[in-house]
C-alpha positions in Angstrom: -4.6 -16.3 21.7 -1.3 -15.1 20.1 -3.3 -12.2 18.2 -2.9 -9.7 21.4 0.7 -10.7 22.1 3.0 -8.0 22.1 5.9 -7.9 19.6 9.4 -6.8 20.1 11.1 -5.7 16.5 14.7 -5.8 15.8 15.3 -2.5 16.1 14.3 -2.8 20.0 10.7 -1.4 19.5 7.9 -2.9 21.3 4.3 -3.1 19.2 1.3 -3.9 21.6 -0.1 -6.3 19.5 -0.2 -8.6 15.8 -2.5 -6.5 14.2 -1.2 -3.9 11.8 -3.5 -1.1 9.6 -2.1 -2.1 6.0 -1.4 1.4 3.8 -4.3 2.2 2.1 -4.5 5.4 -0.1 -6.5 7.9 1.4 -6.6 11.0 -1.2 -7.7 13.6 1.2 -4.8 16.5 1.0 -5.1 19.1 -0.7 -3.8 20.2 -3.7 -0.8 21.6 -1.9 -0.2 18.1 -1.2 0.0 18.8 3.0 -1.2 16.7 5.4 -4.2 18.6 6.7 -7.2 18.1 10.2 -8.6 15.6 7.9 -5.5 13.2 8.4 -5.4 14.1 12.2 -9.1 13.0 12.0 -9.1 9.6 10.2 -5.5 8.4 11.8 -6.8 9.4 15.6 -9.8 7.2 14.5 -7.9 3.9 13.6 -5.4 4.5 16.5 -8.6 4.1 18.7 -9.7 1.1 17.0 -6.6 -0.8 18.5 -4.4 -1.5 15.6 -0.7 -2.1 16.8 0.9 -0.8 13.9 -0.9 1.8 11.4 0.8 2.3 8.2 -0.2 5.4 6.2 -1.3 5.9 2.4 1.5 6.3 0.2 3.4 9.6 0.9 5.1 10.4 -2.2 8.6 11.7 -2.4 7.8 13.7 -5.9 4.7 16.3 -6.6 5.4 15.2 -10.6 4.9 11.8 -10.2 2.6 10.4 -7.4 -0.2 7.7 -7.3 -3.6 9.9 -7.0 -4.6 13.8 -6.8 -4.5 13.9 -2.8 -1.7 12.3 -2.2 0.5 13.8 0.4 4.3 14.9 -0.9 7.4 15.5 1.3 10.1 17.0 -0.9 13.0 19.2 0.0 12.7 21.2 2.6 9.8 21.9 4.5 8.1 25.3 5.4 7.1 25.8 9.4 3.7 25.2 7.8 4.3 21.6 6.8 6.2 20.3 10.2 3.5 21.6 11.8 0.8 19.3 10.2 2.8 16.7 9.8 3.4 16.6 13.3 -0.1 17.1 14.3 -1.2 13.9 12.2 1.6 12.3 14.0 0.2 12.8 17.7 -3.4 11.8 16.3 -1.9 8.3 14.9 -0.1 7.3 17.9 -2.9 7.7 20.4 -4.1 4.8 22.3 0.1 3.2 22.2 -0.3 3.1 18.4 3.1 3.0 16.5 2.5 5.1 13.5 4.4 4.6 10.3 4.9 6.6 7.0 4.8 4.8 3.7 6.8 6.5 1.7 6.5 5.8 -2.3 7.0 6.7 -6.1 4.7 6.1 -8.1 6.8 5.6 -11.4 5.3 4.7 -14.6 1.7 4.4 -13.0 1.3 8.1 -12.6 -2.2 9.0 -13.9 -2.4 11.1 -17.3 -4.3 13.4 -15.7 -1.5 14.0 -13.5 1.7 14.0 -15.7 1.2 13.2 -19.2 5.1 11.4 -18.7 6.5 9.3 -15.9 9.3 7.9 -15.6 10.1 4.2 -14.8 13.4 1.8 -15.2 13.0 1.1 -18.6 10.6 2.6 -21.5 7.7 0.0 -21.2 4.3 2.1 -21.1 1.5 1.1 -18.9 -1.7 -0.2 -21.0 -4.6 1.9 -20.5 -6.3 -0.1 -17.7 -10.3 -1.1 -18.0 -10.5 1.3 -20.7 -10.7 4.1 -18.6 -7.1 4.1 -16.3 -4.5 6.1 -18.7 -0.9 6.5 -17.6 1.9 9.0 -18.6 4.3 7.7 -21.4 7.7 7.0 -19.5 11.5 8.0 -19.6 13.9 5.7 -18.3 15.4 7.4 -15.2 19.1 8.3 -15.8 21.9 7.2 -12.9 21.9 10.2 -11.8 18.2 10.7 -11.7 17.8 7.4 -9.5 20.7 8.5 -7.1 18.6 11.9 -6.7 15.4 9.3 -6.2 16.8 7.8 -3.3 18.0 11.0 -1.5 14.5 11.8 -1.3 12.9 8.5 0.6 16.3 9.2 2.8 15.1 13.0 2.9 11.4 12.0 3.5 12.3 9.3 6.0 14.2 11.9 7.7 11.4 14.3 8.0 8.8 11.5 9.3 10.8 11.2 12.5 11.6 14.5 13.0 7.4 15.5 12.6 6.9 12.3 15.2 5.9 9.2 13.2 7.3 6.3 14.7 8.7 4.3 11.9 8.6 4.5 7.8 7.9 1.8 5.5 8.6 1.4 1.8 6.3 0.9 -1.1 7.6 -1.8 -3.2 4.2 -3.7 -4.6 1.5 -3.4 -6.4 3.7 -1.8 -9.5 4.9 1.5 -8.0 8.9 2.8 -8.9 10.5 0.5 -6.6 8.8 -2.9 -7.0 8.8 -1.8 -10.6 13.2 -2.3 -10.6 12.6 -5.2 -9.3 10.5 -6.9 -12.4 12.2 -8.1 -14.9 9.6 -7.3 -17.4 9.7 -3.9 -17.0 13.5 -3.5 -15.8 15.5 -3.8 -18.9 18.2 -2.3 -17.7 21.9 -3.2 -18.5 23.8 -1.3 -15.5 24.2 -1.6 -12.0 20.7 -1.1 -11.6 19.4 -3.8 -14.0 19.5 -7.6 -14.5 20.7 -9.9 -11.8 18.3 -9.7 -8.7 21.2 -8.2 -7.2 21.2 -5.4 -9.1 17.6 -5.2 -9.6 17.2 -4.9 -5.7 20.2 -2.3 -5.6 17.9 0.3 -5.5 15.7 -0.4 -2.2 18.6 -1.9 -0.7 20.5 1.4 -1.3 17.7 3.4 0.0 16.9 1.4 3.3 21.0 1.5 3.8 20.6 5.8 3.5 17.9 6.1 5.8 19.2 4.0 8.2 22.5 6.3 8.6 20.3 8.6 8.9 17.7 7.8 11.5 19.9 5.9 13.5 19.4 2.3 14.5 16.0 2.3 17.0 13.6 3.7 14.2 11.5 0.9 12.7 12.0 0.5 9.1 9.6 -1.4 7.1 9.3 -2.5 3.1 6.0 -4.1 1.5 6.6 -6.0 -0.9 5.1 -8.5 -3.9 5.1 -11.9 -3.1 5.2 -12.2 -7.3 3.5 -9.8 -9.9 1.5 -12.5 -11.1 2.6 -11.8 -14.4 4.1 -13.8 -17.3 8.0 -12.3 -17.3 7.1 -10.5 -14.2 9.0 -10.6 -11.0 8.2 -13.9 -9.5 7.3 -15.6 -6.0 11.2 -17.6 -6.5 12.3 -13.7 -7.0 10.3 -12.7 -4.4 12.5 -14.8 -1.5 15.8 -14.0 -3.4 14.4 -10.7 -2.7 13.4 -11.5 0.8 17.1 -13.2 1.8 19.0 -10.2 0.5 16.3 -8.1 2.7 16.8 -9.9 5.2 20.8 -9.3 5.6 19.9 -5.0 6.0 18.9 -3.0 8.9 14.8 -4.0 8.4 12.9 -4.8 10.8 9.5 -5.3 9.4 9.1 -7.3 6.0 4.9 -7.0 4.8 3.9 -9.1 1.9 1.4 -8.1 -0.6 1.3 -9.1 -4.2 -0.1 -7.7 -8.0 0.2 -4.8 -9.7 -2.3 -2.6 -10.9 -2.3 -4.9 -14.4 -2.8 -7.7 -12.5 -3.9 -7.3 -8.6 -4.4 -10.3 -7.0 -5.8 -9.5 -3.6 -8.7 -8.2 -5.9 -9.1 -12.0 -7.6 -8.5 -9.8 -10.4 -6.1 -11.3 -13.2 -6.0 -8.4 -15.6 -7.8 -5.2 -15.7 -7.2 -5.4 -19.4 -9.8 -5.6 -21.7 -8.0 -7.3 -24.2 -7.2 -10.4 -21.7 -9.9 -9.3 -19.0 -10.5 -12.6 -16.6 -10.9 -12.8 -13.2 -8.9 -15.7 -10.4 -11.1 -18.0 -8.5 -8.7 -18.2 -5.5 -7.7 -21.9 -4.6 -9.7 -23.8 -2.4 -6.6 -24.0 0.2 -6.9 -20.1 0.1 -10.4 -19.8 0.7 -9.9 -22.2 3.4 -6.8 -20.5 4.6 -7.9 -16.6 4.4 -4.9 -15.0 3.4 -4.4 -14.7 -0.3 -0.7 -14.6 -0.1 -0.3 -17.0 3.3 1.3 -19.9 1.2 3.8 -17.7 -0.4 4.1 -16.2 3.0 5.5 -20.1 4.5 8.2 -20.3 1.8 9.6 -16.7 1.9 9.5 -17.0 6.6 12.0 -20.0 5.9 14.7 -18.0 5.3 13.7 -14.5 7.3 14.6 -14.0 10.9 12.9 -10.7 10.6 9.2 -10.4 11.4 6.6 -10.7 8.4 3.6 -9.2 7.9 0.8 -10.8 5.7 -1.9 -8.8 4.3 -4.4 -9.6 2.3 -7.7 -11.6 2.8 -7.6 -12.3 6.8 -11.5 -12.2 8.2 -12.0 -14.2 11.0 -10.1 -14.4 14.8 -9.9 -18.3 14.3 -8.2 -17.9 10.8 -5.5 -15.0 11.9 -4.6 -16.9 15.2 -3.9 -19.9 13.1 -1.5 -18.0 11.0 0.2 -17.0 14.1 0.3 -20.0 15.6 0.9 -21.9 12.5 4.2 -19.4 12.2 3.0 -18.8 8.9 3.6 -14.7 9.8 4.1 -12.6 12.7 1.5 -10.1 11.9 -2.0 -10.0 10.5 -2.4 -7.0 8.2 -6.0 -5.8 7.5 -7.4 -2.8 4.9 -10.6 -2.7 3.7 -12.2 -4.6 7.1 -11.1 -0.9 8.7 -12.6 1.2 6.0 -16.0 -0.4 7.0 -15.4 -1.6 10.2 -12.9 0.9 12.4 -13.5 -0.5 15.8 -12.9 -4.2 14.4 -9.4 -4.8 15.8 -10.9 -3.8 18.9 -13.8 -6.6 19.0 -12.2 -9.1 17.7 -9.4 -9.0 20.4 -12.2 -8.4 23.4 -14.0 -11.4 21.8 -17.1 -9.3 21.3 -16.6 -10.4 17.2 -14.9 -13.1 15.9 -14.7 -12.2 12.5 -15.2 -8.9 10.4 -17.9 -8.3 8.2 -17.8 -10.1 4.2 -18.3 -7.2 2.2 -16.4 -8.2 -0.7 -19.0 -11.2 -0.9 -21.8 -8.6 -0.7 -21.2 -5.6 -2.3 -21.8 -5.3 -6.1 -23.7 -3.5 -8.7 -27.1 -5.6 -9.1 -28.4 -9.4 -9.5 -27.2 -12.3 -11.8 -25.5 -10.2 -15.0 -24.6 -7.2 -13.0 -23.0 -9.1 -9.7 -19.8 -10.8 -8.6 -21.0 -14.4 -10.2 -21.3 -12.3 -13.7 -21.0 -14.6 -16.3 -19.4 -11.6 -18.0 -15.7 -11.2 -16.7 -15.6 -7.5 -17.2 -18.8 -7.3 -15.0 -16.7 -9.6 -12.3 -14.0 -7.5 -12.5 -15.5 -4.2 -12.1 -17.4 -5.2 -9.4 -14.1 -5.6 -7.4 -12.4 -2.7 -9.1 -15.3 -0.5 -7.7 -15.6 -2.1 -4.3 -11.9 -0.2 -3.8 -13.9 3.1 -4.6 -16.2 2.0 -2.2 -13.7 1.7 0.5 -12.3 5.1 -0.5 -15.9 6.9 0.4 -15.5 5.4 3.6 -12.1 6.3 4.4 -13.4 10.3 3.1 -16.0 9.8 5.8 -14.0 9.0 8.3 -11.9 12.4 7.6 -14.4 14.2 7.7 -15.8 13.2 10.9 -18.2 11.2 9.9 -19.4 7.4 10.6 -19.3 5.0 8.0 -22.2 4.1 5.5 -22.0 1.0 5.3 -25.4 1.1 3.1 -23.5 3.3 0.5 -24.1 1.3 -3.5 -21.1 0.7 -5.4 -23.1 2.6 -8.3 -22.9 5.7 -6.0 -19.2 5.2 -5.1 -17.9 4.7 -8.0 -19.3 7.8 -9.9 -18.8 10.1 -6.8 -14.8 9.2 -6.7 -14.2 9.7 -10.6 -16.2 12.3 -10.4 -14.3 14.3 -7.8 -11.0 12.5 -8.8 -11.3 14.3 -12.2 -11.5 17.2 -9.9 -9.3 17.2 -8.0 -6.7 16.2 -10.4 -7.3 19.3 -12.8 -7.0 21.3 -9.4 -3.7 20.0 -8.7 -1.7 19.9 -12.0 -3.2 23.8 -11.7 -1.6 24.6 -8.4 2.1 23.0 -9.4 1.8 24.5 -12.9 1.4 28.1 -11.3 4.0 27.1 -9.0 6.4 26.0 -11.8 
């Protein structure tokens, strides 16, 4: 078994074993944005459940423009106040030998309305309201120097991470947030340094992981997740992707995780478009169902050229299927996300054999019968059973912060009204508190 092999990054740091907790947002500060006791609680959970590597949700590096009302923020300097928590979610994550890493993100042109009624992104190219009920701000393309002040703050918020104890950072650059969104084509139109060739294109993350390195010095893990293609006509593509990768691959990384989508078009949902316009959903190829991981095959091309580790995440279930990924050389780590919103000790039994695979609840958790479920002839039906199966997984993660074990009997019907419900909330709350502040 290669799963519980210890792995020794570039940087010189030694992770126990090939399992890492992918990011997954969690929502739960605030409207202050600081971390608070329920980030000590739900990190000091998943470090028990054995993980090697747990990734936090996306910290963001700018209260006007982040991903979700909860959301962390680390801007500018921080009061005694925020060290302190910071710091105290810190120790909670690294229990049990965990290595405990800060995503740090900007959520760009996919800020929520209710949020910031503008955004800002590379170019002006709006986000369509998504499902009919997602609305975005309208965005400003960023000005030089408004992207040079953009990357002093991942440097700033790197810096702050290993001071408050976290162990490594990584950056967000999927799923459509600020920095995957330079590198697309379809929404970079850019005619500067920052735009057009993929050189220029990945100018930005380059010039960010180059300032944080400097900065951090050269045995802090740094990390970057990014799309293995945005699954989107003119979008930035899986060829991209390893142009991507190579030029990656010539910085100071040490950890490379690939993901793919965007929240037009999220693949790891089998989602193809969350527009109701175009709404259809993927039926993954049989090689992927066979294979687990929805992004393993894109994973093979882009390790050719990588002598960096690489993460997959995305779709792994069983023991049998992540050790043959391993062993295939396929990756170097197995990340998991939802199985650990359900399942928190599963890391733990699949390595002591006591499980050898985690639970299917994407196969099992939808709305009703027939018309209502995930084999809907109607694709809307299809596709907001998935949509709301991520809701699902975000009343177990608030659960587990509060202390609390996991329902695993909770209905999507129930999940899903109970997160817009208090999202609405919460989101009037915080544009409140930073208005007042303002």
């Amino acid at each position: 078994m290669k799963i519980d092999k210890t792995l020794q990054l570039p940087c010189g740091v030694e992770i126990k074993n090939r399992f890492l907790k992918s990011a997954m947002t969690e929502g739960i500060a605030n409207s202050d944005a600081l971390s608070n006791e329920r980030h000590v609680k739900l990190y000091e959970r998943w470090a028990k459940g054995g993980t090697g590597i747990s990734i936090t949700g996306n910290v963001q590096i700018d209260h006007r423009y982040i991903e979700r009302a909860g959301n962390v923020v680390i801007e500018g300097t921080q009061t005694n106040e925020s060290l302190a928590a910071l710091a105290n979610w810190s120790q909670a994550g690294k229990q049990n030998n965990t290595q405990l890493w800060m995503q740090l993100s900007h959520a760009g042109r996919q800020t929520p309305f209710s949020i910031n009624k503008k955004s800002v992104a590379p170019s002006v190219k709006r986000m369509p309201t998504l499902g009919g009920v997602l609305k975005f701000g309208v965005p400003e393309e960023l000005s030089h120097t408004q992207i040079l002040d953009i990357i002093d703050r991942f440097i700033n918020a790197a810096e702050i991470a290993k001071q408050t104890g976290f162990t490594g950072v990584q950056l967000h650059s999927a799923h459509g947030y600020l920095l995957s969104e330079f590198l697309s084509p379809n929404i970079n139109n850019r005619t500067d340094q920052w735009g057009g060739s993929i050189e220029n294109r990945s100018r930005l993350l380059i010039s960010i992981i180059d300032g944080i390195r400097a900065r951090v010095g050269n045995s802090f893990p740094i990390s970057i997740k990014l799309n293995s293609s945005d699954f989107q006509k003119g979008g930035f593509t899986h060829e991209e992707s390893i142009e991507v990768a190579k030029l990656l691959n010539l910085t100071s990384l040490d950890l490379l995780e690939i993901s793919g989508g965007t929240y037009e078009n999220f693949a790891a949902l089998e989602i193809d478009s969350f527009n109701l316009k175009k709404m259809k959903t993927i039926k993954p190829q049989r090689s992927t169902v066979v294979r687990e991981a929805y992004f393993l095959k894109y994973a093979e091309e882009i390790k050719k050229f990588l002598s960096i580790p690489l993460a997959v995440t995305g779709g792994f279930r069983t023991i049998d299927g992540m050790n043959s990924a391993l062993n295939s050389g396929a990756c170097d780590v197995i990340g998991l996300g939802r199985p650990l919103c359900s399942e928190p000790e599963i890391i733990n039994e699949l390595i002591s054999g006591e499980k050898k695979s985690a639970t299917l609840y994407e196969n099992i958790l939808q709305f009703g019968p027939w018309i209502f479920g995930l084999n809907s002839p109607i694709a809307l039906m299809r596709s907001n059973n998935k949509a709301a199966q991520v809701y699902w997984c975000y009343r177990q993660i608030l659960k587990m912060a509060n202390g609390e074990e996991v329902n695993n009997k909770l209905s999507l019907t129930k999940a899903l009204f109970d997160h817009f419900r208090e999202d609405s909330a919460n989101s009037k709350k915080y544009q409140e508190y930073w208005s007042d502040l303002n």
